[in-house]
Backbone as CSV, one residue per row, in Angstrom:
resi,resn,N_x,N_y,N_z,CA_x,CA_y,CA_z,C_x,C_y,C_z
1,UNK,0.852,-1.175,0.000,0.000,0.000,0.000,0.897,1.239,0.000
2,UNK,0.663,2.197,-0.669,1.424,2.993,-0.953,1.160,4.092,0.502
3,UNK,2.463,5.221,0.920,2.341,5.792,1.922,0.955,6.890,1.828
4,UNK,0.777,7.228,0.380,0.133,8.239,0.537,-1.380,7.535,1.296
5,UNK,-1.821,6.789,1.195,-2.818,5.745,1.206,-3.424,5.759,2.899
6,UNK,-2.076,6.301,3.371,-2.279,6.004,5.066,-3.794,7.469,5.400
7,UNK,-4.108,8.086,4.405,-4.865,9.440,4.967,-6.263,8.736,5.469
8,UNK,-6.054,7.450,4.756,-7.660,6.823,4.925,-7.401,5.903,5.962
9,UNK,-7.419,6.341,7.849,-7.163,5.407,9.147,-8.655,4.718,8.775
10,UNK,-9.418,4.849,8.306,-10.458,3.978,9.038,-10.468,2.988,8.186
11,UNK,-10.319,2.900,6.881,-9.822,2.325,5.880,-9.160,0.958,6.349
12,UNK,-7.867,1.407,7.062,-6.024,0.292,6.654,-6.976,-0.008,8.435
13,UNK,-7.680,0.358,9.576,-8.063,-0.146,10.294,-8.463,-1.534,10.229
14,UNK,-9.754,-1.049,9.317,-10.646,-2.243,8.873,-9.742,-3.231,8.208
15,UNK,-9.195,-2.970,7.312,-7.739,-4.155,6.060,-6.944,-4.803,7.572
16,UNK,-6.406,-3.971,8.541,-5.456,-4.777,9.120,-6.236,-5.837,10.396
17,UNK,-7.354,-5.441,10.984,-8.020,-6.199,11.463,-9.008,-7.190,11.318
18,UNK,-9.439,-6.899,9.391,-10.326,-8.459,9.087,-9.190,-9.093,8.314
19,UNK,-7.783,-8.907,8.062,-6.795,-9.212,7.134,-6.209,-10.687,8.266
20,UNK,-6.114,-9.631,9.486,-4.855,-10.237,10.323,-3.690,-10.734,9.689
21,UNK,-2.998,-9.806,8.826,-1.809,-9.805,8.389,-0.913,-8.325,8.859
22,UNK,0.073,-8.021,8.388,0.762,-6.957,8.601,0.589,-6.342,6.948
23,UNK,0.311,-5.084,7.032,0.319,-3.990,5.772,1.601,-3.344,5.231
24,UNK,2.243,-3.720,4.720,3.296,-3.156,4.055,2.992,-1.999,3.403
25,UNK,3.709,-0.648,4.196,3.699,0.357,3.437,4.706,0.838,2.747
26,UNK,4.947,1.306,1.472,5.590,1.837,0.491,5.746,3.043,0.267
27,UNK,7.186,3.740,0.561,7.398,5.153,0.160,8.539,5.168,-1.137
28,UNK,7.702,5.695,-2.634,8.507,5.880,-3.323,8.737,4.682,-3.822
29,UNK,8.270,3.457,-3.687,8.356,2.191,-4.182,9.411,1.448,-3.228
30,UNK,9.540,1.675,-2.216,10.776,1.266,-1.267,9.683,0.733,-0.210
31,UNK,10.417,-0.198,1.145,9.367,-0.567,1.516,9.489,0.473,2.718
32,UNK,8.591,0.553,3.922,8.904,1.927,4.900,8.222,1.975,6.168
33,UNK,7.532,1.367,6.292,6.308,0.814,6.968,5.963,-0.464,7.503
34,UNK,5.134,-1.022,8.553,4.376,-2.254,8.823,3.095,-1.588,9.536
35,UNK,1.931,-1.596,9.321,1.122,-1.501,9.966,0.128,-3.130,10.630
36,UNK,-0.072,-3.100,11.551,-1.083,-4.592,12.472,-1.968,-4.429,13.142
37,UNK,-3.211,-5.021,13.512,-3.782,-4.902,13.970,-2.935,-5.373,15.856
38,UNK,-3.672,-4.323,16.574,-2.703,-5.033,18.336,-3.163,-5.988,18.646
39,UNK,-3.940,-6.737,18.148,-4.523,-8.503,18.367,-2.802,-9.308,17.564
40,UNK,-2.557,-9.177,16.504,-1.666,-9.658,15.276,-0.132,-9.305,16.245
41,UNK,-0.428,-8.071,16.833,0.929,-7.305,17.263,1.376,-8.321,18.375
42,UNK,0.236,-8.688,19.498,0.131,-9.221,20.691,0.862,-11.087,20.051
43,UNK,0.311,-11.075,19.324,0.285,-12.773,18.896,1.855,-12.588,18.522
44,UNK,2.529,-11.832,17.832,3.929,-11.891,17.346,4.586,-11.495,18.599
45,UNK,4.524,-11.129,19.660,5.366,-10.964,20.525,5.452,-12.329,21.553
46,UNK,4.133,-12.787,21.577,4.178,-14.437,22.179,4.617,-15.171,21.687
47,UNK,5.111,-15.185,20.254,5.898,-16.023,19.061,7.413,-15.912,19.617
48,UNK,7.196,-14.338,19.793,9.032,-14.052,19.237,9.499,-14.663,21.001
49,UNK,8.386,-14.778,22.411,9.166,-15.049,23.615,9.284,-16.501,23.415
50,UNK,8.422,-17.115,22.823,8.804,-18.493,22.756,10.359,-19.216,21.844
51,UNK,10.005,-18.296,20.836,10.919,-18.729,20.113,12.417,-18.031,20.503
52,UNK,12.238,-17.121,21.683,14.028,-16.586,22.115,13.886,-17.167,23.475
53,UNK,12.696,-18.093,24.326,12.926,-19.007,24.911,13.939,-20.556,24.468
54,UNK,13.407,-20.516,23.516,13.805,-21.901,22.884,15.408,-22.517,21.963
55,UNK,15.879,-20.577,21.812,16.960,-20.686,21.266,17.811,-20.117,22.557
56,UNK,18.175,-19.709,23.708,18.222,-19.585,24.957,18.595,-21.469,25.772
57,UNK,17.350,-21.928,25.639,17.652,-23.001,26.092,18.618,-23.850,25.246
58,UNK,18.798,-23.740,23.981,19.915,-24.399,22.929,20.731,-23.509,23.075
59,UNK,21.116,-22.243,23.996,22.493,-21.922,24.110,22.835,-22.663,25.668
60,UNK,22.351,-22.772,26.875,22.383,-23.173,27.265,23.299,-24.840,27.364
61,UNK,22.246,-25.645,26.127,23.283,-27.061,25.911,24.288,-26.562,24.978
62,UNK,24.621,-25.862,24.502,25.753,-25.317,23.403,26.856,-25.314,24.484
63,UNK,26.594,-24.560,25.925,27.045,-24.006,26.612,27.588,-25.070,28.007
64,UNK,27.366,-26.512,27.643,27.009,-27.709,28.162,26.485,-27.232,29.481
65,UNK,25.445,-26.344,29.962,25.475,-26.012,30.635,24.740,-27.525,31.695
66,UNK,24.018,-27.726,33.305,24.031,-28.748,34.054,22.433,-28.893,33.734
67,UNK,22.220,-30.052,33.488,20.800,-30.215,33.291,20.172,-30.403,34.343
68,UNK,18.990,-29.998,34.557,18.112,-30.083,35.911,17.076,-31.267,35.596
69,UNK,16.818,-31.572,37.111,15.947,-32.368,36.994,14.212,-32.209,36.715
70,UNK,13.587,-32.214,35.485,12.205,-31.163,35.497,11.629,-31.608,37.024
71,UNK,11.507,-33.272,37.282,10.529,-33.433,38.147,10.859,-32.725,39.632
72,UNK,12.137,-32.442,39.854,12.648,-31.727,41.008,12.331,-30.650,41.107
73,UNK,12.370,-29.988,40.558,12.159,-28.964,39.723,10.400,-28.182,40.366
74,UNK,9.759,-28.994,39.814,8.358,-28.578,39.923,7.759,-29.086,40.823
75,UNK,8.452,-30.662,41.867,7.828,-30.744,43.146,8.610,-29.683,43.655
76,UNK,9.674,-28.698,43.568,10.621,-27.552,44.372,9.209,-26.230,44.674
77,UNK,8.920,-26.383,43.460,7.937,-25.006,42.710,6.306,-25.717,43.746
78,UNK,5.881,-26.446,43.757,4.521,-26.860,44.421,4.917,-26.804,45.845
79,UNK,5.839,-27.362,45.969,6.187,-27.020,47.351,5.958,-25.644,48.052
80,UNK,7.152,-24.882,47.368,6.790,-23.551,47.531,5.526,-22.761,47.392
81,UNK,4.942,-22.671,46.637,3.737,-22.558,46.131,2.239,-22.914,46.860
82,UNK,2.032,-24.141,46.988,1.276,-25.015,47.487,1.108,-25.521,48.876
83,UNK,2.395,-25.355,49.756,2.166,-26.198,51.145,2.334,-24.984,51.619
C-alpha cells in the first residue's frame, strides 16, 4: 500500500483487522512501513518469547550447561507454592 494511502485510518483499520496480516507500506516504491492490527501485534510478541525461549535453552546445551531435573524442579515449585 502505498504511503500516501495512510490518509484513509479507518480504511487500513478495517484491512489490518479483518486481514490479520501486517500492511506493508511503500514510500517511493521502497518498503517503509508495517502496519497490524494489536490482536496480530500481541500474537507476534508471544511467538518471538517463545521462540528466544527456545533458542536460549539451545544456548544453554551449546554451553554444556548442568541439566536439571524437570521433576525436582516442579515438586521444588509446588512445594513452595502449594504447602
Amino acid at each position: 500500500m502505498p504511503i500516501k494511502d495512510l490518509r484513509n485510518t479507518t480504511e487500513i483499520s478495517n484491512i489490518a483487522h479483518n486481514a490479520q496480516e501486517p500492511i506493508f507500506i511503500t514510500n517511493n516504491g521502497y518498503s517503509d512501513l508495517v502496519i497490524m492490527s494489536s490482536e496480530l501485534y500481541d500474537k507476534y510478541v508471544k511467538i518471538n518469547r517463545i521462540d528466544q525461549a527456545i533458542f536460549e535453552s539451545g544456548q544453554e546445551i551449546t554451553n554444556e550447561s548442568e541439566a536439571v531435573d524437570a521433576q525436582l524442579v516442579f515438586a521444588e515449585l509446588e512445594k513452595k507454592h502449594f504447602e
